[in-house]
C-alpha positions as CSV (number, residue, x, y, z in Angstrom):
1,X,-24.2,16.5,14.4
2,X,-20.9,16.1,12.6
3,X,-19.6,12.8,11.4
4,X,-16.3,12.1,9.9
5,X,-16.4,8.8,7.3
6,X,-12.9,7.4,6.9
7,X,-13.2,4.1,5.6
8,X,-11.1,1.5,3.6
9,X,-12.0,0.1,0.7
10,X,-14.0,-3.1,1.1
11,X,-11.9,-5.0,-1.4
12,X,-13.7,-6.7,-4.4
13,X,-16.6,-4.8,-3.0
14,X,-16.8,-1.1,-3.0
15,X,-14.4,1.6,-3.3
16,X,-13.7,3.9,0.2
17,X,-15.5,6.8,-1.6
18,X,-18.7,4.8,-2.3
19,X,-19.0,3.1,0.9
20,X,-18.4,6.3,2.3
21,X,-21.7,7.8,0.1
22,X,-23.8,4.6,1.3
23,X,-22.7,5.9,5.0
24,X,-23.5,9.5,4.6
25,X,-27.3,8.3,3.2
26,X,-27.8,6.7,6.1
27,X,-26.9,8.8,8.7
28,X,-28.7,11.8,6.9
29,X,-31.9,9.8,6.9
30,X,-32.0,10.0,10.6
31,X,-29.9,13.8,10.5
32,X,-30.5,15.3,7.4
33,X,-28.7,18.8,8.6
34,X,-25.5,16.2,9.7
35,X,-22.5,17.7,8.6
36,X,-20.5,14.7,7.1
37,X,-16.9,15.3,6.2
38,X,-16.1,12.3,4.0
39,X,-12.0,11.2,3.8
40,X,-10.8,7.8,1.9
41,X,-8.7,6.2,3.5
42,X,-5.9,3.5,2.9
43,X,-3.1,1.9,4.5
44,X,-0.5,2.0,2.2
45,X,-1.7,-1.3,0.0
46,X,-4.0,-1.8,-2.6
47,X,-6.2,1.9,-2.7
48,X,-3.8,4.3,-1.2
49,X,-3.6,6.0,-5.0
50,X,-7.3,6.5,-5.6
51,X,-7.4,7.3,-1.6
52,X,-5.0,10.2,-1.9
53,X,-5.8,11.4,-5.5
54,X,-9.2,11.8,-4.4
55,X,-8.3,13.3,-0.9
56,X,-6.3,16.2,-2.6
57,X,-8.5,16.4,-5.5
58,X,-5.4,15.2,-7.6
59,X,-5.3,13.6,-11.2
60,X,-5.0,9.9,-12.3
61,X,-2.1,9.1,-14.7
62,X,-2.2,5.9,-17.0
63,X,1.0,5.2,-18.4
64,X,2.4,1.7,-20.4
65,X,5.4,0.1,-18.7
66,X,7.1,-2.8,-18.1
67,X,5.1,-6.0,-16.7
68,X,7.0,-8.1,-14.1
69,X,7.0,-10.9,-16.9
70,X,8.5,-7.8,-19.4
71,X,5.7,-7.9,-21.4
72,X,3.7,-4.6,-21.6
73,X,0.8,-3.4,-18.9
74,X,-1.2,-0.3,-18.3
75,X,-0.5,1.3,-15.2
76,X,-2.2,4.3,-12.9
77,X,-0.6,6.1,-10.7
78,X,-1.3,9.4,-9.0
79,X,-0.7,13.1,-8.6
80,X,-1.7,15.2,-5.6
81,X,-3.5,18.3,-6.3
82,X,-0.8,20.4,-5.3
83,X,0.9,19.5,-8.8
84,X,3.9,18.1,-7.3
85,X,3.8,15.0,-5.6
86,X,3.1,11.5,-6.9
87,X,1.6,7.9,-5.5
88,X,2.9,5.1,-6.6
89,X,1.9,1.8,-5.8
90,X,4.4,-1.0,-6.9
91,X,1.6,-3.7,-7.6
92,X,0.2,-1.5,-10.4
93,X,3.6,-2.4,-12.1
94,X,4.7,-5.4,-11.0
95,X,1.8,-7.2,-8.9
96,X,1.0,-10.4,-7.9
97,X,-2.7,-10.5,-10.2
98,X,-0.2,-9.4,-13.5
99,X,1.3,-12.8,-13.8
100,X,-0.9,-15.6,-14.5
101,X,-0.8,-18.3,-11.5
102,X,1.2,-21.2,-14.3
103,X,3.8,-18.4,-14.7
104,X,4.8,-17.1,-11.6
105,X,8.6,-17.3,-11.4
106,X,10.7,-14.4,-9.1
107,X,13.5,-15.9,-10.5
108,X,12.2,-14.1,-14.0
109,X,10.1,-11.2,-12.6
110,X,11.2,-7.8,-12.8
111,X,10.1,-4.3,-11.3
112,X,11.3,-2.3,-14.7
113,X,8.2,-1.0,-14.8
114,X,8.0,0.4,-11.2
115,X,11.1,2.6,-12.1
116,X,9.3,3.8,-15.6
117,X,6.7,5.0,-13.2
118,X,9.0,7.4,-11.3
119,X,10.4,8.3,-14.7
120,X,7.4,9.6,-16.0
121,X,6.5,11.1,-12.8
122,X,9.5,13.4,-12.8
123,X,8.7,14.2,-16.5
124,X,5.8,15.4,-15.8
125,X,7.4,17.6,-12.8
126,X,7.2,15.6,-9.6
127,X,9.8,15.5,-7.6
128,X,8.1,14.2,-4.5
129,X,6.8,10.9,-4.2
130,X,4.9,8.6,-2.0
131,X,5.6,4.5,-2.9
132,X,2.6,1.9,-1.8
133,X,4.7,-1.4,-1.0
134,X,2.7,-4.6,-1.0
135,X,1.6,-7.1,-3.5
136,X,4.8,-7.4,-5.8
137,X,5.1,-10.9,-7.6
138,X,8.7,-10.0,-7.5
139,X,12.3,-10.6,-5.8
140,X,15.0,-8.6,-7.4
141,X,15.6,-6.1,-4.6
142,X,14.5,-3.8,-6.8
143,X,17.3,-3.9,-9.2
144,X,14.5,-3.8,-12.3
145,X,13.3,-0.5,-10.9
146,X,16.9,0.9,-10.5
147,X,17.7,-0.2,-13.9
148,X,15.2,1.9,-15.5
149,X,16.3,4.5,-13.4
150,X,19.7,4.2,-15.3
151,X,21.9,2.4,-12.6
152,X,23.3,0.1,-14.5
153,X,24.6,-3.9,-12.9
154,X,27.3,-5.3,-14.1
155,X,28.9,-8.8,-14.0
156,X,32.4,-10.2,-13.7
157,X,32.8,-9.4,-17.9
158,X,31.5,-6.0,-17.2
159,X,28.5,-6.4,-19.4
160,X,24.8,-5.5,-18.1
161,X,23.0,-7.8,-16.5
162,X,19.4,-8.9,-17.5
163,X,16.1,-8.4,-15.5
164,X,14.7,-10.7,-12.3
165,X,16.0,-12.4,-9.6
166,X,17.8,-15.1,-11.1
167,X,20.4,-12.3,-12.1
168,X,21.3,-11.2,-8.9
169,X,24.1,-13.7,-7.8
170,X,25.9,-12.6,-11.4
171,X,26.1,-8.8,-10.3
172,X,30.0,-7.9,-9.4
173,X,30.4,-3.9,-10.5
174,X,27.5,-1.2,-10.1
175,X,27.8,2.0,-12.9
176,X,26.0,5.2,-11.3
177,X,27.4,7.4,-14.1
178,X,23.9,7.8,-15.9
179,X,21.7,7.5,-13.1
180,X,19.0,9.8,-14.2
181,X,20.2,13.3,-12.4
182,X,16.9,14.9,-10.9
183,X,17.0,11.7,-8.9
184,X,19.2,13.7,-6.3
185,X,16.7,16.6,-5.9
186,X,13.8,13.7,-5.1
187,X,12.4,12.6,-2.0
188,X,11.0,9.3,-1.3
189,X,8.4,8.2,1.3
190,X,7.9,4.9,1.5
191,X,4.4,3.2,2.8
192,X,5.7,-0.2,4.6
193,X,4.3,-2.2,6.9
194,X,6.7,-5.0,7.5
195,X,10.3,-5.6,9.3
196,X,12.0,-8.3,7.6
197,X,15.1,-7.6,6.4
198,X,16.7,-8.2,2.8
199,X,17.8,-12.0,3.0
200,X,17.9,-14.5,6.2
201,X,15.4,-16.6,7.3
202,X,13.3,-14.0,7.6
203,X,14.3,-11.7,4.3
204,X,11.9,-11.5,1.2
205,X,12.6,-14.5,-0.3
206,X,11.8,-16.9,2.7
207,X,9.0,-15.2,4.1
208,X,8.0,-14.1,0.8
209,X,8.8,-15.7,-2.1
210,X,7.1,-18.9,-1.5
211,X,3.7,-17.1,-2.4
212,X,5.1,-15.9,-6.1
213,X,5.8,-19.4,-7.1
214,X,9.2,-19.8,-5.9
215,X,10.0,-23.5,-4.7
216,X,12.5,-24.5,-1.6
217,X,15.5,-25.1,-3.9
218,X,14.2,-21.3,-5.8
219,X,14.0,-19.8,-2.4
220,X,17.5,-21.1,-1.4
221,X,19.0,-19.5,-4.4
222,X,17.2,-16.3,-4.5
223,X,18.5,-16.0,-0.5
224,X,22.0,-16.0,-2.1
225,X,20.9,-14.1,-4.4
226,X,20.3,-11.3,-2.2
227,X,23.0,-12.2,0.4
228,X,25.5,-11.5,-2.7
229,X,24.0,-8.5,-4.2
230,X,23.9,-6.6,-0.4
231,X,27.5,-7.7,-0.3
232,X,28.2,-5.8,-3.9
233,X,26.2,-2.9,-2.8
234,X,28.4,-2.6,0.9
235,X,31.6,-2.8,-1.3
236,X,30.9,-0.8,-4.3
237,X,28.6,1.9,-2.6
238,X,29.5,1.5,1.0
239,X,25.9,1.4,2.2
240,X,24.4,-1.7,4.0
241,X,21.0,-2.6,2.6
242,X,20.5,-5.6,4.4
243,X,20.0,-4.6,8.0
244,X,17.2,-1.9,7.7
245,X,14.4,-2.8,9.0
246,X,11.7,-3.5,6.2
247,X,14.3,-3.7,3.2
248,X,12.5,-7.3,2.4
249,X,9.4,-5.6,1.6
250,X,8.1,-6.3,-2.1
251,X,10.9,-9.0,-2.4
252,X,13.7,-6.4,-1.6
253,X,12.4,-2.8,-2.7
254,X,12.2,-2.0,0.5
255,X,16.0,-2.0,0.8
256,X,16.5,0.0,-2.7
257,X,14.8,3.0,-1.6
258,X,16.4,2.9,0.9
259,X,19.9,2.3,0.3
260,X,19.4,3.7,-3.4
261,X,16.7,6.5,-3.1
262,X,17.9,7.3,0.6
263,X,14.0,6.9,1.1
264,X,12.3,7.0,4.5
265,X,10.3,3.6,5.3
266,X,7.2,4.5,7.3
267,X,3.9,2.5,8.6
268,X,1.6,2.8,5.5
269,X,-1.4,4.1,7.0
270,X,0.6,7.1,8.8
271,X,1.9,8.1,5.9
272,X,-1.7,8.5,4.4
273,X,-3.3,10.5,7.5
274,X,-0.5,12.8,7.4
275,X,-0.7,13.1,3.6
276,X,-4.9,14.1,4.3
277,X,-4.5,16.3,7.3
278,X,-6.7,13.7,9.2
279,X,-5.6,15.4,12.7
280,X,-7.3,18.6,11.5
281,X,-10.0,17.5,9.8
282,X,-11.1,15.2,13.0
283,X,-11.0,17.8,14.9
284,X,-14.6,18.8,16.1
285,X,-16.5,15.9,15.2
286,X,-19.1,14.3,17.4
287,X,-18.7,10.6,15.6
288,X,-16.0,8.8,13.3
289,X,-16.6,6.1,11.5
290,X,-14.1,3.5,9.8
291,X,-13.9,0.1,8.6
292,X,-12.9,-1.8,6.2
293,X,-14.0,-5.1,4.7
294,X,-12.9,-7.3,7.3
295,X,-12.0,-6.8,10.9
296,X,-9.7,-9.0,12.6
297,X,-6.3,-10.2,14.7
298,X,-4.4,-8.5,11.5
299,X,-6.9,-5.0,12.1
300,X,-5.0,-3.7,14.6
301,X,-1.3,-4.4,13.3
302,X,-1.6,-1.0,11.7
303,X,-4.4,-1.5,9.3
304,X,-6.8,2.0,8.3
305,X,-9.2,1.9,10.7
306,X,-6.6,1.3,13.7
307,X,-4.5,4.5,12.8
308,X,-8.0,6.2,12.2
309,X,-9.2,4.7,15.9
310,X,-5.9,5.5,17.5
311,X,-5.6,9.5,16.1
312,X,-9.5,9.9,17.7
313,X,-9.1,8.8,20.7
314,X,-6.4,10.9,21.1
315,X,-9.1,13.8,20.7
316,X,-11.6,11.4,22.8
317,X,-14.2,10.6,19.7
318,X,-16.1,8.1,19.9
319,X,-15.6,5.5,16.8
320,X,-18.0,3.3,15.3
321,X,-16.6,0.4,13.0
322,X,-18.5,-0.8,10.1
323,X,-17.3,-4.2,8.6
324,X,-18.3,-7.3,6.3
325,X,-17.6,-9.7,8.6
326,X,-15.7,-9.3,12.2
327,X,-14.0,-11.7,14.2
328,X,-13.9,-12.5,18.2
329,X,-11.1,-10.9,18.2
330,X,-12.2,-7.4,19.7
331,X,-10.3,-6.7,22.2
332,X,-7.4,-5.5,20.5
333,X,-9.1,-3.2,18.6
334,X,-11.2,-1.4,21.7
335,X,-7.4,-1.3,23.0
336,X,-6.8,0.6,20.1
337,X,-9.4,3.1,20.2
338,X,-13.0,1.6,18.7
339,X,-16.0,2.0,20.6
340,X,-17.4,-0.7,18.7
341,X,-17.5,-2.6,16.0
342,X,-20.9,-4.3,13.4
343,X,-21.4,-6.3,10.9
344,X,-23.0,-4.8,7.9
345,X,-24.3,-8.5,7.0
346,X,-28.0,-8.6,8.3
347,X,-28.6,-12.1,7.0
348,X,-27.5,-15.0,5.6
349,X,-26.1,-14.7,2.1
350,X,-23.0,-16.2,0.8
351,X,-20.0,-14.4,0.5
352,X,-20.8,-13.6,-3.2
353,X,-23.7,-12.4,-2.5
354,X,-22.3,-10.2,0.5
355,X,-19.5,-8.8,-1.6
356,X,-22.1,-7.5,-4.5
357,X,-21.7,-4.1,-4.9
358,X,-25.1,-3.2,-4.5
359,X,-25.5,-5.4,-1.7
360,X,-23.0,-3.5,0.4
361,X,-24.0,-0.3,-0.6
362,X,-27.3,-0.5,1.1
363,X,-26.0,-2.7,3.8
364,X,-23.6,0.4,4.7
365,X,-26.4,2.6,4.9
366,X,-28.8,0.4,6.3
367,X,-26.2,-0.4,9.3
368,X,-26.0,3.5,9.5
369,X,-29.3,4.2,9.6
370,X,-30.3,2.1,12.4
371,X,-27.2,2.7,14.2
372,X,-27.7,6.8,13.8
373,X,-31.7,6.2,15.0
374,X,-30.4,4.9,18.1
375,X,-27.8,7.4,18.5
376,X,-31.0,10.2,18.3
377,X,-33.0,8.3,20.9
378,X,-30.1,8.4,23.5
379,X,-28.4,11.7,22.8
């Protein structure tokens, strides 16, 4: 018996690499000579460092940087264990959960301190890198995170312009002359799994901005905002950083990789398996099982377990689906390549209770257990 574990995190639960030890407990009580190859996954959000880092038997950097409200925060990012490649995931520098809830403002929000990341990532020899979009309390279009890359915006007086969105509409001349050099030897892969484009009414600030504390008449102005600064970017740089698709991820980061970084925008959880080998390491396997903490509608447009589901069926393995809790609706995700799908939750408990550590820990391996003792009696 082999068994491949590729699970997400079960957020504000457990981690992908201990719900993936819960797992293997469980289905070596029933096989204790199962072979268990044990892979955390992530779809590009919240996890995809510790995922890869601990896929490639990388290293975890802490570095201070900017906050999104400038103030100074402590964040980790990664380094793959081939010394050369770095994970980065935007919300550890400029997220949502960094500003309190009376304070968030994308007029004032930056992402300086996403661009320190990348700084400090090339210090320390990287020249690769692999950027987790999702969770940003900000709408700048990344001009923070150029900044400290050492573009420099200018207004109509030719003097640099501060940090945040509000700053945007007052940009008129962009300086590339001490953009920080090694920038041109780097490659950029970008984890994204939305469409919108920069501005519009369906660009970061409309869809987005909203949810980071922005008001209608904030969200109007912040539109212009960006409208204006693609406009400066088309004349000055001749490259068009409104109209590619998912340039109005993280309230416009999206479109400075792009347009800035010449970065490639990819679906989030693709850009993990590939990163992990997951088509060679599934090879072989009699069972795979995923999850994540909830399985729903939003599952199967391109969440972990999907592109898990999808890469073995391809190799016609059957895949069993572990969750907290699980909607009716299924079908999509069969469609998609899971055999089927449980609850871990074997009783009624509140949804404290359910997302205890402990509690999930030997609800995983409970589930696996019993589901591995019926496997035995069948097979």
């Amino acid at each position: 018996m082999k068994v491949l574990i590729a699970i997400d995190s079960f957020k504000g639960s457990i981690s992908s690499a201990e719900g993936s030890k819960a797992i293997s407990l469980g289905i070596k009580d029933v096989y204790p000579d199962a072979e268990i190859v044990a892979v955390p996954v992530a779809d590009g959000g919240e996890g995809t460092v510790e995922a890869l880092v601990q896929a490639t038997n990388g290293q975890f950097i802490t570095k201070e940087v900017t906050g999104p409200l400038k103030e100074k925060v402590k964040a980790v990012y990664g380094i793959l264990g081939e010394g050369e490649t770095a994970v980065i995931e935007v919300a550890a520098a400029c997220g949502l959960p960094l500003v309190p809830s009376d304070q968030r403002n994308p007029f004032i929000t930056t992402t300086y301190g996403v661009g320190e990341l990348i700084s400090d990532a090339i210090e320390k020899g990287c020249h690769k890198f692999v950027i987790g979009l999702g969770g940003s309390s900000t709408n700048d279009a990344g001009v923070g995170m150029l900044q400290a890359l050492g573009f420099r915006f200018l207004d109509k007086n030719g003097q640099e312009v501060g940090l945040g969105g509000q700053v945007l509409q007052d940009i008129c001349k962009i300086d590339v002359t001490h953009v920080n050099p090694v920038l041109k030897d780097c490659t950029f892969e970008i984890a994204c799994d939305v469409q919108n484009p920069l501005y519009g009414p369906t660009g970061a600030a409309y869809v987005f901005a909203p949810q980071k504390g922005a008001t209608a008449e904030m969200v109007r102005e912040l539109d212009e905002g960006l409208k204006h600064f693609a406009q400066v970017v088309l004349n000055e740089l001749d490259v068009d950083i409104h109209n590619i698709v998912g340039g109005g991820a993280a309230g416009g980061l999206g479109a400075a990789f792009a347009g800035f970084l010449h970065a490639h925008l990819r679906s989030g959880i693709q850009v993990v398996l590939d990163i992990i080998q997951m088509e060679e390491k599934i090879k072989g396997v009699d069972f795979v099982i995923t999850g994540e903490g909830l399985l729903d509608g939003q599952t199967s447009m391109g969440k972990a377990p999907i592109g898990v589901a999808q890469l073995a069926y391809k190799h016609r393995i059957p895949v069993i689906a572990l969750a907290g809790g699980i909607t009716n609706e299924t079908s999509p995700l069969h469609a998609s390549g899971i055999t089927s799908c449980f609850s871990i939750v074997n009783k009624p408990m509140s949804l404290e209770e359910a997302m205890d550590y402990h509690v999930t820990f030997d609800n995983l391996r409970f589930t696996s257990y019993q589901l591995f003792r019926l496997i035995r009696a069948i097979r």
